[in-house]
C-alpha positions in Angstrom: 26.8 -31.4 -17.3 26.6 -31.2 -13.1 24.3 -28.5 -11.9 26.3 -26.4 -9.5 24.2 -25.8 -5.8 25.2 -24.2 -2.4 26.4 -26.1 0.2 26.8 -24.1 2.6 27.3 -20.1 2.9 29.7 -19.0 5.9 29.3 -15.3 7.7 31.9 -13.5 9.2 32.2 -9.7 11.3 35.3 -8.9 11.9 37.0 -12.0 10.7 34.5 -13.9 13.5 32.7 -16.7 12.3 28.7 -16.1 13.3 26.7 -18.2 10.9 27.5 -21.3 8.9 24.0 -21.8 6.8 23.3 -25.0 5.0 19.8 -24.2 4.3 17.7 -21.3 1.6 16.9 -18.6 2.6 20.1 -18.4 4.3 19.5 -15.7 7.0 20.9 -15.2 10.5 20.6 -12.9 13.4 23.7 -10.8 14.5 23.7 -9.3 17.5 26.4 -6.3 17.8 28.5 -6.3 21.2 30.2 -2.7 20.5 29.0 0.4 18.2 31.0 1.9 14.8 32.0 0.0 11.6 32.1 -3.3 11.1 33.5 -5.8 8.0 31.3 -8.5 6.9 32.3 -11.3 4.3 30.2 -14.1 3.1 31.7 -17.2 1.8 29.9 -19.2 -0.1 31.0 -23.0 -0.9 29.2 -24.9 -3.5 29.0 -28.9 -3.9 31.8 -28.8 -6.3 34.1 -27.6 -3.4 33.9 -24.2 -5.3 34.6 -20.9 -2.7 33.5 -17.6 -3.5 33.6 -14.3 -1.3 31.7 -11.5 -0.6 33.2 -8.5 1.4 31.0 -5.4 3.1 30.3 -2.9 5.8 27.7 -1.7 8.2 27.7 0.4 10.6 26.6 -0.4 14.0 25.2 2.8 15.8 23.8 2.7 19.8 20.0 3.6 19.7 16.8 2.1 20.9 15.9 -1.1 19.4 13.0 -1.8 16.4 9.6 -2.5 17.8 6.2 -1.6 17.0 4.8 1.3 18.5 3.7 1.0 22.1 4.4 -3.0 21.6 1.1 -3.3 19.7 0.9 -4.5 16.2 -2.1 -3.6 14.3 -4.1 -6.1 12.8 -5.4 -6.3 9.4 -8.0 -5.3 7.9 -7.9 -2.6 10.5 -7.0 0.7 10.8 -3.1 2.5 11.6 -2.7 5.9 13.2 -0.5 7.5 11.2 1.7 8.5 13.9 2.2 5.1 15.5 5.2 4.4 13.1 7.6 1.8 14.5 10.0 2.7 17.5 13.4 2.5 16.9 16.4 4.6 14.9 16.0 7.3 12.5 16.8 5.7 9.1 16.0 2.2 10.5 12.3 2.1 11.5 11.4 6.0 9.9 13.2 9.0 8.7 12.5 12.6 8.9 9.2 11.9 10.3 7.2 13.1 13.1 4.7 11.8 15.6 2.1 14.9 15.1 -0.5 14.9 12.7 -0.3 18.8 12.6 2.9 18.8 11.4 3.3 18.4 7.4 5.0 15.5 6.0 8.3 16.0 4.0 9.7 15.2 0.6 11.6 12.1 1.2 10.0 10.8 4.7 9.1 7.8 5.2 7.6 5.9 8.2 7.8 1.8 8.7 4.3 0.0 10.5 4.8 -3.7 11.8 1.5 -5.3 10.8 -0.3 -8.3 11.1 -2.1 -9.5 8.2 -5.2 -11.8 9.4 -6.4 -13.0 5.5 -4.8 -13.4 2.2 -6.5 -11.3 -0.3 -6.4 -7.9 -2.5 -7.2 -4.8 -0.2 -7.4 -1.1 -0.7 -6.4 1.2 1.2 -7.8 4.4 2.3 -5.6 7.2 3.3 -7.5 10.0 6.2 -5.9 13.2 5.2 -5.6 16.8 4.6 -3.7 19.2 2.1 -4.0 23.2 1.4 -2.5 22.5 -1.8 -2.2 19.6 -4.8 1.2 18.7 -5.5 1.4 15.9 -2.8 2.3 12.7 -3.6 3.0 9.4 -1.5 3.6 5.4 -2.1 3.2 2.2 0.5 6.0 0.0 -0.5 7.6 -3.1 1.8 11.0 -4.5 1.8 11.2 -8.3 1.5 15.0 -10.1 1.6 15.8 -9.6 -2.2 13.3 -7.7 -3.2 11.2 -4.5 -2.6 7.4 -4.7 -3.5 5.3 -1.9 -4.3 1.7 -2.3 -3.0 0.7 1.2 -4.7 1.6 3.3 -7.3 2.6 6.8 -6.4 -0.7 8.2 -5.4 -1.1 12.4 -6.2 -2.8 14.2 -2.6 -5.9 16.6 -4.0 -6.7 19.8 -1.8 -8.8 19.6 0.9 -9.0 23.4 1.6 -7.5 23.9 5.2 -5.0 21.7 7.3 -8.0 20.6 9.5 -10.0 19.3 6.9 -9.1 15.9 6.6 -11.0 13.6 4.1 -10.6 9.8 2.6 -8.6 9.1 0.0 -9.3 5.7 -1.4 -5.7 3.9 -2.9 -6.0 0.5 -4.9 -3.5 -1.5 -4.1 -1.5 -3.4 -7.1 -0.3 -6.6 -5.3 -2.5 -9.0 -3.0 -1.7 -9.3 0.9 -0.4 -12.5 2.2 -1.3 -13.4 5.9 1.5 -13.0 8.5 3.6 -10.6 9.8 4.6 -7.2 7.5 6.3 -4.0 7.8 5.2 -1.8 5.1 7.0 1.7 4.9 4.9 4.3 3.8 7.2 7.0 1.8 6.3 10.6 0.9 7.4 11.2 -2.3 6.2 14.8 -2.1 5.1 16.2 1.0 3.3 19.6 2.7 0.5 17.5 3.2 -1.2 15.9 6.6 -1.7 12.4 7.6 -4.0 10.9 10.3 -5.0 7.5 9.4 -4.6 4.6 7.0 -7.5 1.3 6.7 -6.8 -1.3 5.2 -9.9 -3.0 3.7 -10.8 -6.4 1.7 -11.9 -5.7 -1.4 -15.5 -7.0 -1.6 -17.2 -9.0 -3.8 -20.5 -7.7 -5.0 -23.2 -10.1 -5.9 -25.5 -8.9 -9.2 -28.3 -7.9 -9.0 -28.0 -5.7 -6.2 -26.1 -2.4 -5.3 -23.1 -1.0 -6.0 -21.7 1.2 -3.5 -19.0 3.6 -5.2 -16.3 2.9 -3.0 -16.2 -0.4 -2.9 -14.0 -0.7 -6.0 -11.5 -3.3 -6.4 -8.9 -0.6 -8.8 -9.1 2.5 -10.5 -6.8 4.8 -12.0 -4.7 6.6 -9.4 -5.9 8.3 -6.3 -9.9 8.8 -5.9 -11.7 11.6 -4.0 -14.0 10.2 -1.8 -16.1 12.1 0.3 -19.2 12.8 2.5 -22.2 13.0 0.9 -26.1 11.8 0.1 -26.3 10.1 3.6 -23.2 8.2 2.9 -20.1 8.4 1.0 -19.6 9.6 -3.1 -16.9 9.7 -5.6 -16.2 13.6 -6.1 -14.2 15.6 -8.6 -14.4 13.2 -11.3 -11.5 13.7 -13.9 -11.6 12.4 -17.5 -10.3 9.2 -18.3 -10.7 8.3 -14.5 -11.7 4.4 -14.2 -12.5 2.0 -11.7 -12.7 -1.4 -11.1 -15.3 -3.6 -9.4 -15.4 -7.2 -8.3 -18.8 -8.8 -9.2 -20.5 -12.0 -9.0 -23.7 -12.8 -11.5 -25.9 -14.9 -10.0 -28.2 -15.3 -13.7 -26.5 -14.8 -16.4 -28.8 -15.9 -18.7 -31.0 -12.7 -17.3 -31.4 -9.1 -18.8 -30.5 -6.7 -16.1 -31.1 -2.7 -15.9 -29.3 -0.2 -14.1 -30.4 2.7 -11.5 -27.3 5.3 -11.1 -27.9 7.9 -8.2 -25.9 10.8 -9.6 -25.4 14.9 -9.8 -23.5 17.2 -11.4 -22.8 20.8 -11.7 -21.5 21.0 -15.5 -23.1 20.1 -18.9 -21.5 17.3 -21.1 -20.6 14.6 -17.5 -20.8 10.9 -18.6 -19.4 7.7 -17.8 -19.7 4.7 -19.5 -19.9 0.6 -17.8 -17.9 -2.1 -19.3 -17.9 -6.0 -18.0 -14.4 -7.7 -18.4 -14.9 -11.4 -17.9 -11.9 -14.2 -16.1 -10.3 -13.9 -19.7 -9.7 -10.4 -19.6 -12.5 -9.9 -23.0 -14.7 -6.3 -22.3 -18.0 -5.8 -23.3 -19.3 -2.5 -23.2 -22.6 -2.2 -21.6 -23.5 1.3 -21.4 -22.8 5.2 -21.9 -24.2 7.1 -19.0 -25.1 11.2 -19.3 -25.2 13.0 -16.4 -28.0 15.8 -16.2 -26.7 19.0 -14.5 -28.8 18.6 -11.4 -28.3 17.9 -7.5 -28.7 13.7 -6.2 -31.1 12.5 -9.0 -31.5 9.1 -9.6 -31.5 7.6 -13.7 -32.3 4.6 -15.2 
């Protein structure tokens, strides 16, 4: 039985021809020479002499054109201001947003960022912002050609206490970063909250024995409150069931290794507990850790 292919796929506006495409991924550029709606139809001839159609619209409005803020794309790992979203159309490079971090974001916003990824890799992200309230909830997503990818899961905001009073929220991200050029879109799925900054960091690999700095995880659960603290930053308002994930590298493993945890708490009953998951995805637990109700102690 022959395998039917394409042969060639044929684009027309308006009845005018503008593309004939012989070759995958099949993409064109199409400049409009008026504004208002316009009819597209794809026809698509396979090598069996086959013809199918496609018929759509779009509409063509006047506006300023995409670009990245100020002409700059921001390199990654690096950091974005929040407010230097893509220039362009409302509903084509952001919607509903607005260029002021004292203004709160919106159910529904969203705001696109032409990046340029420098490395291939997992990242996390970490998200500089402030909230009088919990309830806040947002997502970084990017649209490919046929698909739409979501680098996070919808991450809840906590309270920071005042709209001034911004703080780092550390996001895992669930999909690695490809180098090249990207526009991600970050949407709000719940606004009322302020936004000043996003970094994007390589995860890092930590080599054992040595130290493990609390924010360098690789995943974790959802959202995790980082903040200020013991001469650098700390992991606060631990929830139950919260996890994260490290990246690790054992240099011995034929060697016994113990374990220093600087710590504090202000409740009876805290604990956490350390498990290793090796390339096969098998855990071993290591350790259940109780936390004393005390200021910065160190245990062992």
């Amino acid at each position: 039985m022959e395998t039917k292919t394409i042969e060639k796929i044929e684009l027309y506006v308006d009845n005018e021809l503008i593309a004939t495409m012989t070759e995958a991924p099949y993409v064109t550029e199409y400049t409009a020479s008026s504004v208002g709606q316009k009819t597209l139809k794809a026809v698509v001839t396979t090598t069996d002499g086959s013809t199918y159609e496609r018929l759509s619209r779009f509409q063509v409005n006047r506006g300023t054109s995409r670009k990245p803020y100020n002409d700059v794309v921001v390199e990654l790992p690096g950091t974005i201001k929040a407010q230097e979203y893509d220039e362009g159309m409302t509903g084509i490079a952001y919607y509903n947003a607005s260029r002021s971090t004292t203004t709160a974001t919106k159910d529904g916003q969203w705001m696109e960022y032409t990046v340029d990824v420098k490395e291939d890799g997992m990242y996390t992200m970490e998200v500089e912002l402030a909230s009088t309230k919990t309830g806040g909830a947002f997502h970084l997503s990017e649209y490919g050609l046929d698909n739409l990818t979501f680098f996070t899961n919808i991450t809840e905001v906590p309270t920071t206490s005042s709209t001034t009073d911004f703080q780092t929220l550390r996001c895992p991200m669930t999909e690695p970063l490809t180098a090249g050029r990207h526009v991600f879109c970050l949407n709000v799925d719940k606004g009322g909250f302020y936004i000043k900054s996003i970094t994007f960091k390589l995860a890092p690999v930590i080599s054992m024995p040595g130290t493990l700095e609390v924010e360098d995880f690789y995943l974790c659960s959802n959202g995790i409150d980082l903040i200020p603290g013991n001469g650098g930053t700390v992991l606060s308002n631990t929830a139950k069931n919260e996890w994260l994930e490290y990246t690790v590298n054992i240099a011995q493993t034929s060697n016994k290794y113990a374990y220093e945890a600087t710590v504090s708490s202000a409740v009876d009953g805290s604990s956490f507990k350390m498990t290793l998951i090796d390339d096969n995805g098998n855990e071993k637990s290591l350790s259940t850790v109780t936390v004393p109700t005390a200021a910065w102690i160190t245990i062992k």
